[in-house]
matplotlib code that plots the C-alpha trace (Angstrom):
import matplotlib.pyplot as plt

x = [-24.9, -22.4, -21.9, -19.3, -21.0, -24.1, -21.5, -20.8, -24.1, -25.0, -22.5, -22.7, -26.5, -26.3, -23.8, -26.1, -28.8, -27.1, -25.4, -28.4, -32.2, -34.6, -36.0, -37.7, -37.5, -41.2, -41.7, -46.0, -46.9, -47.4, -50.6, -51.5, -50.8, -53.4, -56.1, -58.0, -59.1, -60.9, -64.5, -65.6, -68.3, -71.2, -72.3, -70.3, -71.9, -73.1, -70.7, -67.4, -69.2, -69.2, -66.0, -64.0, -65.1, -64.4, -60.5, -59.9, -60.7, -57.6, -55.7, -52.2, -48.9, -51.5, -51.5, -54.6, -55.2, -58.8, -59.5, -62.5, -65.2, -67.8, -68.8, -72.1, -74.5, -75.4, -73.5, -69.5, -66.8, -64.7, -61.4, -58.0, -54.8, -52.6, -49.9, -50.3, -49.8, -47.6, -46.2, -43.9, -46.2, -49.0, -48.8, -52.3, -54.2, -56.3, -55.1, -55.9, -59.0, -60.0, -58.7, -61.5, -64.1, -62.9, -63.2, -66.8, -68.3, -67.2, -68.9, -71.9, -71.9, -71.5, -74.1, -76.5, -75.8, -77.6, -80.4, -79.6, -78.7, -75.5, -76.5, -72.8, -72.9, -69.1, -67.4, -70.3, -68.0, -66.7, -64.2, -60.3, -57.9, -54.1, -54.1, -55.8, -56.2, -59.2, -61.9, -64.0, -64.2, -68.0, -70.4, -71.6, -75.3, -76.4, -80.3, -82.8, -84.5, -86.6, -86.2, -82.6, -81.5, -78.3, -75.4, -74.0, -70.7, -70.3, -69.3, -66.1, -65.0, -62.5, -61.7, -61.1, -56.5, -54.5, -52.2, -49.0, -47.7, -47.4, -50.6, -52.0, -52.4, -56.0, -58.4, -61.3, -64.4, -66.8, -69.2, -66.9, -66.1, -69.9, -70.5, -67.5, -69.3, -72.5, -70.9, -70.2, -73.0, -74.7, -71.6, -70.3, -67.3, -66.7, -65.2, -62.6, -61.1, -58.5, -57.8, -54.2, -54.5, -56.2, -53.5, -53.3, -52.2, -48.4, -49.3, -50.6, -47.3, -45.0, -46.5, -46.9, -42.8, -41.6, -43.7, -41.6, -38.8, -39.1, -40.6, -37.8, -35.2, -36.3, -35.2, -38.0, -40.8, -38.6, -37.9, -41.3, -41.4, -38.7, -40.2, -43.2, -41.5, -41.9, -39.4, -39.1, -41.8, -41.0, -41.4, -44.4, -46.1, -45.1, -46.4, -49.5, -49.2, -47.5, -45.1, -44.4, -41.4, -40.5, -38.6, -34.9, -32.9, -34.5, -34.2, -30.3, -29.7, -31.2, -29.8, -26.3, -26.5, -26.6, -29.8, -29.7, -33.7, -32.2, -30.9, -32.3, -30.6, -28.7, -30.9, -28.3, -28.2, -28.8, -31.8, -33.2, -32.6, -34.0, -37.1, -37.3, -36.9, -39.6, -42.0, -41.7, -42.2, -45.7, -46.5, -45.6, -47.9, -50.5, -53.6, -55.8, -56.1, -58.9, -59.5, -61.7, -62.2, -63.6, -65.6, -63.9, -61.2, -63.1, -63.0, -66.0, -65.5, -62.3, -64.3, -66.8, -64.3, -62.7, -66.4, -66.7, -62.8, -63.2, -66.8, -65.4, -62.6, -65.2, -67.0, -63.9, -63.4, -66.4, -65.5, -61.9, -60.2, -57.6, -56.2, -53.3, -53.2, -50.9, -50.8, -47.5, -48.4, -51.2, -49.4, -48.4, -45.3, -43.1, -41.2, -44.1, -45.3, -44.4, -46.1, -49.2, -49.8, -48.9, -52.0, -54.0, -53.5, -54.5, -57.1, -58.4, -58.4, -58.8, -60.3, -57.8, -60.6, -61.0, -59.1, -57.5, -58.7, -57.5, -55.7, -55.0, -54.1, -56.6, -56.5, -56.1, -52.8, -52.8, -54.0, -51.7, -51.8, -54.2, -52.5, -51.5, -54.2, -53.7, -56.6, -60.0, -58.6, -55.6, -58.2, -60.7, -60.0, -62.0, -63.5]
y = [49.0, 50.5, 49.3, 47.1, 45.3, 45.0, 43.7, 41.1, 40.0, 39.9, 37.3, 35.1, 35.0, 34.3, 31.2, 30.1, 30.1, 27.7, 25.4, 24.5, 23.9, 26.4, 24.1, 26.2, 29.5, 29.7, 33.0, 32.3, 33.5, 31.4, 29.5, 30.5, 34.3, 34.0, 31.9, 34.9, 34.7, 31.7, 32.1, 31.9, 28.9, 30.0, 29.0, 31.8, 34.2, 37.1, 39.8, 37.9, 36.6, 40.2, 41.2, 38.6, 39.9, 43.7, 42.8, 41.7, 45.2, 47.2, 49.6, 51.9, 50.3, 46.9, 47.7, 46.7, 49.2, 48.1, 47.2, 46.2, 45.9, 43.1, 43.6, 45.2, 42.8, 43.2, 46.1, 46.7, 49.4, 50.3, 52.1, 52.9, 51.6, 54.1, 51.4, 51.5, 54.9, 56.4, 59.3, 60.5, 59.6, 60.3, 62.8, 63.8, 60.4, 60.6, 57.5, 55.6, 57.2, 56.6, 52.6, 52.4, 53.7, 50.5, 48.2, 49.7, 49.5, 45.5, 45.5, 46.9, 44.8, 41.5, 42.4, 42.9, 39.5, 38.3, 40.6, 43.1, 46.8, 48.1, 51.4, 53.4, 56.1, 57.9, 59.6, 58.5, 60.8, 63.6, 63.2, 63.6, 65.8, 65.2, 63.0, 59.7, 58.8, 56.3, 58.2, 55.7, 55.6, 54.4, 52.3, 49.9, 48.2, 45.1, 45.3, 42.5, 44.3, 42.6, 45.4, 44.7, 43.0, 41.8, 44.1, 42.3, 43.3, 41.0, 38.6, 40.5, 40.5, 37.5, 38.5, 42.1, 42.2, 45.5, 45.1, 46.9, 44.8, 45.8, 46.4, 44.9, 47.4, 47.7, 50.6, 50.0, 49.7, 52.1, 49.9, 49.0, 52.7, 53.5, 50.1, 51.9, 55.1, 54.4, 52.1, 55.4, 56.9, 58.6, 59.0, 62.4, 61.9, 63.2, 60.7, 61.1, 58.9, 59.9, 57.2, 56.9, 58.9, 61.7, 64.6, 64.7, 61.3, 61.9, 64.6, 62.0, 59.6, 62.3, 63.4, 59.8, 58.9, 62.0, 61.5, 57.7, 59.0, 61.4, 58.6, 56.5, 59.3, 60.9, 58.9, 59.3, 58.2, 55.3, 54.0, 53.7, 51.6, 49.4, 49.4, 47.0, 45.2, 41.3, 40.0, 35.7, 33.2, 33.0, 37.0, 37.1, 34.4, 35.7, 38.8, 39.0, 42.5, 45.1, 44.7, 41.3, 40.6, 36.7, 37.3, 34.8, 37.7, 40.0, 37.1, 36.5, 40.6, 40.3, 36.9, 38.1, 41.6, 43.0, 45.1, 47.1, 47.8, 49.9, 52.9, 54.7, 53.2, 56.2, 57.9, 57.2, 52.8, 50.4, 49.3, 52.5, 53.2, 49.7, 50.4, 54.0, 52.1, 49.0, 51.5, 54.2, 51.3, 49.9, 53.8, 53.7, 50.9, 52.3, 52.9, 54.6, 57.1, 56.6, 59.4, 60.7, 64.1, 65.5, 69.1, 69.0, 67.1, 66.6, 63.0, 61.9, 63.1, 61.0, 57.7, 58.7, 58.5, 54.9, 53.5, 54.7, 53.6, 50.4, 50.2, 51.3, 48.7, 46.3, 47.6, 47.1, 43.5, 42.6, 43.9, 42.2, 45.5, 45.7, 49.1, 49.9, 53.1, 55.8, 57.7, 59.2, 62.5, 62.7, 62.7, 65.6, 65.6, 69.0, 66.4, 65.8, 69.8, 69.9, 66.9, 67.8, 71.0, 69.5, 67.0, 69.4, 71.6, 69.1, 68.0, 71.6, 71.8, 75.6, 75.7, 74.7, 72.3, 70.5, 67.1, 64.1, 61.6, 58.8, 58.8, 55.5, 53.1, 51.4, 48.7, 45.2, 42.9, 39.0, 38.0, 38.4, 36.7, 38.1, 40.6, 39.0, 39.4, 38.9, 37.3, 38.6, 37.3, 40.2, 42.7, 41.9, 44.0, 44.4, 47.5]
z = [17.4, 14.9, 11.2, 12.2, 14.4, 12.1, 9.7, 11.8, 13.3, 9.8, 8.5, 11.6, 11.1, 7.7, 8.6, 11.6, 8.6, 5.9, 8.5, 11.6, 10.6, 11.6, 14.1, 17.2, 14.8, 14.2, 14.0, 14.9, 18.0, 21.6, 21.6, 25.2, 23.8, 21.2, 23.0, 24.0, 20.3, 20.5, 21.2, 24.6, 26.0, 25.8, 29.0, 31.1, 33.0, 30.9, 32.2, 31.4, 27.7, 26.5, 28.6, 27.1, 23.6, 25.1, 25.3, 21.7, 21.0, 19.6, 21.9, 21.9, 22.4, 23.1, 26.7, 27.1, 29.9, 30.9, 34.7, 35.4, 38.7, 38.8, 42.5, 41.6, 39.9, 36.5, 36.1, 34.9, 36.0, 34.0, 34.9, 33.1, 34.2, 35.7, 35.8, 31.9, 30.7, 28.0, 29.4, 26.5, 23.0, 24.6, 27.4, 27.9, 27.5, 24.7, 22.8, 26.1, 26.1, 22.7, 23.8, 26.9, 23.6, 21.6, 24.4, 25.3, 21.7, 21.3, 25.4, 23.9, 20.7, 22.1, 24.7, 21.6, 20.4, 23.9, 23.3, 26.3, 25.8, 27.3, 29.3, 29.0, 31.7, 30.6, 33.7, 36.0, 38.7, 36.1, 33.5, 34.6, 33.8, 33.5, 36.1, 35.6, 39.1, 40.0, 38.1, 36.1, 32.7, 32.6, 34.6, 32.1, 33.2, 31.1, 30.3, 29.2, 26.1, 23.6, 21.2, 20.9, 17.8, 17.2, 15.2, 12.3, 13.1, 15.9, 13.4, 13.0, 16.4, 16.7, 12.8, 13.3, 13.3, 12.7, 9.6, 9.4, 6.5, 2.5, 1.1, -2.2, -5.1, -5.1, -3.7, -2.1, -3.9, -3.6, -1.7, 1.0, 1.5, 2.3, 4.5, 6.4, 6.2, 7.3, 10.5, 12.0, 11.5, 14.6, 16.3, 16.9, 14.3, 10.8, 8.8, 5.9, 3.0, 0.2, -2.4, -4.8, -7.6, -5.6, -5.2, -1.6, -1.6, -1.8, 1.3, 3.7, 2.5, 3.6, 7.0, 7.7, 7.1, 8.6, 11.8, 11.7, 11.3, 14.2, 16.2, 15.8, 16.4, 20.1, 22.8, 25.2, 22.9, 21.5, 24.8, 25.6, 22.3, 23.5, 26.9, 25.8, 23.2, 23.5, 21.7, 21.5, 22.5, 26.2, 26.6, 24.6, 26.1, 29.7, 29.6, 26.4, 25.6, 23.8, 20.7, 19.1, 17.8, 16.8, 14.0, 14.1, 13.3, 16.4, 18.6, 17.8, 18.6, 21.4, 22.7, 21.9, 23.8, 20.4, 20.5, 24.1, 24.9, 27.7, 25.7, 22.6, 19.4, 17.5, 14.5, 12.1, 13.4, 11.3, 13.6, 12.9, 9.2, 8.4, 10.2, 8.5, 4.9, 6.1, 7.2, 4.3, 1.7, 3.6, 3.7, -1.0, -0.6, 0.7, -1.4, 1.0, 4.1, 6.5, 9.6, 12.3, 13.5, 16.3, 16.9, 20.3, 22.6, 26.0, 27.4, 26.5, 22.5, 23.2, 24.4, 21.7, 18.3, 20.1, 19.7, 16.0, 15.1, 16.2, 14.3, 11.5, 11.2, 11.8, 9.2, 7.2, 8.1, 6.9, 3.3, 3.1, 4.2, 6.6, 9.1, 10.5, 12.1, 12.0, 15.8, 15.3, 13.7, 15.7, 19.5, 21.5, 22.2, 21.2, 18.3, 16.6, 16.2, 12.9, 11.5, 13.8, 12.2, 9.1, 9.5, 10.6, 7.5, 5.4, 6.3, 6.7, 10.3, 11.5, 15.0, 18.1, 19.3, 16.4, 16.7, 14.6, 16.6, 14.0, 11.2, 9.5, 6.2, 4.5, 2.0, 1.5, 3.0, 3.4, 6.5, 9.7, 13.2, 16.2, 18.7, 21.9, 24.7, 28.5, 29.2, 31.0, 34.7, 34.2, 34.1, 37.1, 40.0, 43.0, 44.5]

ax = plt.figure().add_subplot(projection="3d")
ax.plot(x, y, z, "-o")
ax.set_aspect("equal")
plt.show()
């Protein structure tokens, strides 16, 4: 879309604004998109009560690539979609990976809260390589233990949302910092946290927009973007995953041919720059840095730092604090070299294996709707 037509859109928009009501504009989500939030009866079987806690757990692109086998009792495959894969941001599967990790620790937590331990056998067959294939993840087996006491951050579960909006001006306190500390603790993770005011601060901001900005700028990784993007209440609701967008404006580009999800939109758009501009002021906003690092990169390590992300934003639920994280500088994909090494650097990362495994904002953010979730049926798959 050239300025011109921006121009355009932008006037006819603002006419369609100050002559019709806003009636079927709601920019909330679908209920039947959201309903995966609620909690589930109590009364169903004990697989599906802490699988359908398992899916609220957060994931890349929200593909929600978890299938799932039920045909041995009391136990739980647990395979990754090779329909849902992101080839270009993230080439050799690790987000993914780290995303079957989240999904397991919220398994494991909820089965807890029943008093049974979930025994997590990762790779049973072997861990993959590049190709995901039908290699399982983990066999999960659900154990009657009296010893088991509940984790107090099952209460976070249906609470637990990841906020990309503008964040408050307020660091965390020092308490909430070490309940976030200590959630991870035992995991093989080392956890890191800058605060504003701390020099490196104005590093992190800079690595984070540039990594964006090259996002938004390479076709192949932006097309994957627009691949899962969901944009209006009928698209969202019809498919439950991926990118939300149900803002009027989107809706009127799209419904008048006027944003293209079929082609890369140029670098120097007006699509673009205003998504550069939103995203660097959330990134000025930004009061706090949170990440993970790994001693190595094998799949299990991979599985390993999903369990203690998704614990820590739990962690940071319960103290009012909000994530959103920031993947881009962290992916694989020759663009992203420079930021990669540039993330690396700072955070004093010398040895090849040594991994960012996360790399997030943390502060506070008025609340924001749930993700979309498809629902446990979409995941159950047969032998």
């Amino acid at each position: 879309m050239n300025r011109r037509q921006w121009l355009r859109l932008c006037a006819s928009g603002m006419l369609v604004a100050t002559t019709l009501p806003l009636t079927g504009c709601s920019t909330a989500l679908p209920a039947e998109a959201i309903a995966a939030w609620q909690p589930p009866p109590a009364n169903l079987p004990l697989r599906e009560w802490v699988l359908a806690h398992a899916i609220l757990a957060p994931n890349a692109h929200n593909l929600q690539s978890w299938l799932v086998n039920l045909d041995t009792p009391d136990t739980i495959w647990l395979r990754l979609d090779p329909q849902r894969l992101l080839p270009a941001t993230d080439p050799y599967h690790r987000q993914l990976v780290m995303s079957q990790g989240t999904f397991l620790e919220l398994l494991a937590i909820a089965a807890q809260e029943r008093g049974y331990r979930a025994e997590i056998t990762p790779f049973p067959a072997g861990e993959f390589g590049q190709e995901v294939g039908d290699t399982p993840i983990a066999r999960v087996r659900l154990l009657a233990d009296a010893s088991v006491r509940p984790d107090p951050l099952f209460a976070q579960i249906l609470q637990r949302h990841t906020n990309r909006s503008l964040y408050l001006p307020q660091t965390p306190t020092a308490a909430a910092l070490a309940a976030i500390r200590a959630s991870v603790a035992g995991l093989p993770v080392e956890m890191g946290m800058v605060m504003a005011g701390e020099p490196s601060i104005a590093e992190h901001r800079r690595i984070a927009q540039q990594a964006w900005e090259i996002e938004l700028s390479t076709p192949a990784p932006l097309l994957e973007s627009y691949r899962v993007l969901r944009v209006g209440p009928d698209e969202i609701a019809a498919h439950r995953d991926g990118i939300s967008l149900n803002t009027p404006l989107i809706r009127l580009l799209t419904a008048t041919g006027l944003f293209d999800r079929s082609r890369p939109s140029p670098p120097e758009s007006a699509a673009v720059r205003g998504q550069v501009d939103e995203f660097n002021a959330k990134i000025a906003s930004t009061q706090a840095f949170f990440w993970l690092i790994t001693l190595d990169n094998r799949r299990t390590t991979q599985l390993a730092a999903g369990r203690a992300y998704v614990r820590a934003q739990l962690a940071a639920t319960a103290q009012g604090l909000v994530m959103h994280p920031l993947q881009q500088a962290l992916q694989e994909y020759p663009e992203q070299s420079g930021p990669y090494a540039a993330i690396r650097q700072l955070l004093g990362m010398h040895e090849a294996a040594h991994t960012v495994q996360m790399w997030a904002r943390l502060g506070y953010a008025p609340p924001v709707e749930p993700a979309p979730r498809r629902g446990l049926a979409a995941h159950l798959r047969p032998a």
